[in-house]
C-alpha positions as CSV (number, residue, x, y, z in Angstrom):
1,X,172.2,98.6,150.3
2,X,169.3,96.0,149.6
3,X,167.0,97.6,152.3
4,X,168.0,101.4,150.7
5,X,167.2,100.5,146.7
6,X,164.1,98.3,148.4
7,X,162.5,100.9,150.3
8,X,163.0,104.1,147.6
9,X,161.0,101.9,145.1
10,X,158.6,101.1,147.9
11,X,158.4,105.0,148.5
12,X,157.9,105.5,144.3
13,X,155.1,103.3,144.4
14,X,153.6,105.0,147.4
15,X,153.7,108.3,145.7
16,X,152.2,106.8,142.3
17,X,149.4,105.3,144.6
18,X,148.6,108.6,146.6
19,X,148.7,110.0,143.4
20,X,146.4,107.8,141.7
21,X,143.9,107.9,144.7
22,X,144.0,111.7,144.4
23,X,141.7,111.7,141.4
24,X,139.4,109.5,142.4
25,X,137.4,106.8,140.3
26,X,137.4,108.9,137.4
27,X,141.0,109.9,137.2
28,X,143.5,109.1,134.0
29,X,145.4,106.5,136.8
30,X,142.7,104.3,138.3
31,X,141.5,104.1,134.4
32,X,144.6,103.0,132.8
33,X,145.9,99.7,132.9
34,X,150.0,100.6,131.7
35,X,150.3,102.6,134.2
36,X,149.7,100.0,137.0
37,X,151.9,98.0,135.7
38,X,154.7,100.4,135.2
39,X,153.8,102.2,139.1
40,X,152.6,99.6,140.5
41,X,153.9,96.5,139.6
42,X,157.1,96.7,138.2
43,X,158.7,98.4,141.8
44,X,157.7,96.1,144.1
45,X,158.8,92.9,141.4
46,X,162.0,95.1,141.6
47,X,162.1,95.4,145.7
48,X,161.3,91.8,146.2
49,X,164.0,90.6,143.5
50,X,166.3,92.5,145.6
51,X,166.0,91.0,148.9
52,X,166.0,87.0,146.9
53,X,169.1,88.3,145.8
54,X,170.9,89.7,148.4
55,X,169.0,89.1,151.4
56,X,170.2,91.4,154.4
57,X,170.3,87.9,156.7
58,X,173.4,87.1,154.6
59,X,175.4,90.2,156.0
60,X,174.9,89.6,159.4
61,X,177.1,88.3,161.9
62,X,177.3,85.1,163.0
63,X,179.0,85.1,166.4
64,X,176.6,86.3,169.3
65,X,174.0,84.0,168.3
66,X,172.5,81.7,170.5
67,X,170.3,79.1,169.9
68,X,167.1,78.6,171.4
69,X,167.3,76.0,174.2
70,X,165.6,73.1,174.5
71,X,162.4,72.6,176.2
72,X,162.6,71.5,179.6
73,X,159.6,69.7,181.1
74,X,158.7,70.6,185.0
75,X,156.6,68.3,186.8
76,X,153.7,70.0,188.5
77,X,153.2,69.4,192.4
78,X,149.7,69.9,193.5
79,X,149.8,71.1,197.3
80,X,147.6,68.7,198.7
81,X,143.8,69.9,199.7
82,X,142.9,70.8,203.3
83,X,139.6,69.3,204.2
84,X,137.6,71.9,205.9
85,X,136.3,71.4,209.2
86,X,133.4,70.1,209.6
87,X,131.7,71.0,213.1
């Protein structure tokens, strides 16, 4: 449910920003300070909250997981060098 309510105010702020970019420089958006903050800011404090809260990691399961094994150290052997022939 995180990753739903996460990614629709991801989605509002990505249609405030396309909108904002639409009119350029000069637009009421890219002049106004509130509305960054209410856009902009305000979802993504909002979809990050959500995942410190409840973290999809949380609702996984457990069993199946395997941990990464430990390193295991070959030694190299170097095939010894053939000495060419000299005639």
């Amino acid at each position: 449910m995180a990753v739903y309510v996460s990614s629709i105010l991801i989605m509002f702020r990505c249609f405030y920003r396309a909108s904002e970019f639409s009119e350029g420089i000069d637009g009421y958006p890219f002049r106004t300070e509130w509305l960054f903050w209410v856009f902009e800011s305000l979802p993504m404090i909002g979809a990050i909250s959500i995942f410190c809260i409840y973290h999809p990691s949380r609702f996984m399961a457990q069993e199946g997981v395997v941990a990464p094994k430990a390193p295991q150290s070959h030694s190299l052997t170097i095939p010894p060098v053939k000495e060419a022939n000299q005639g």
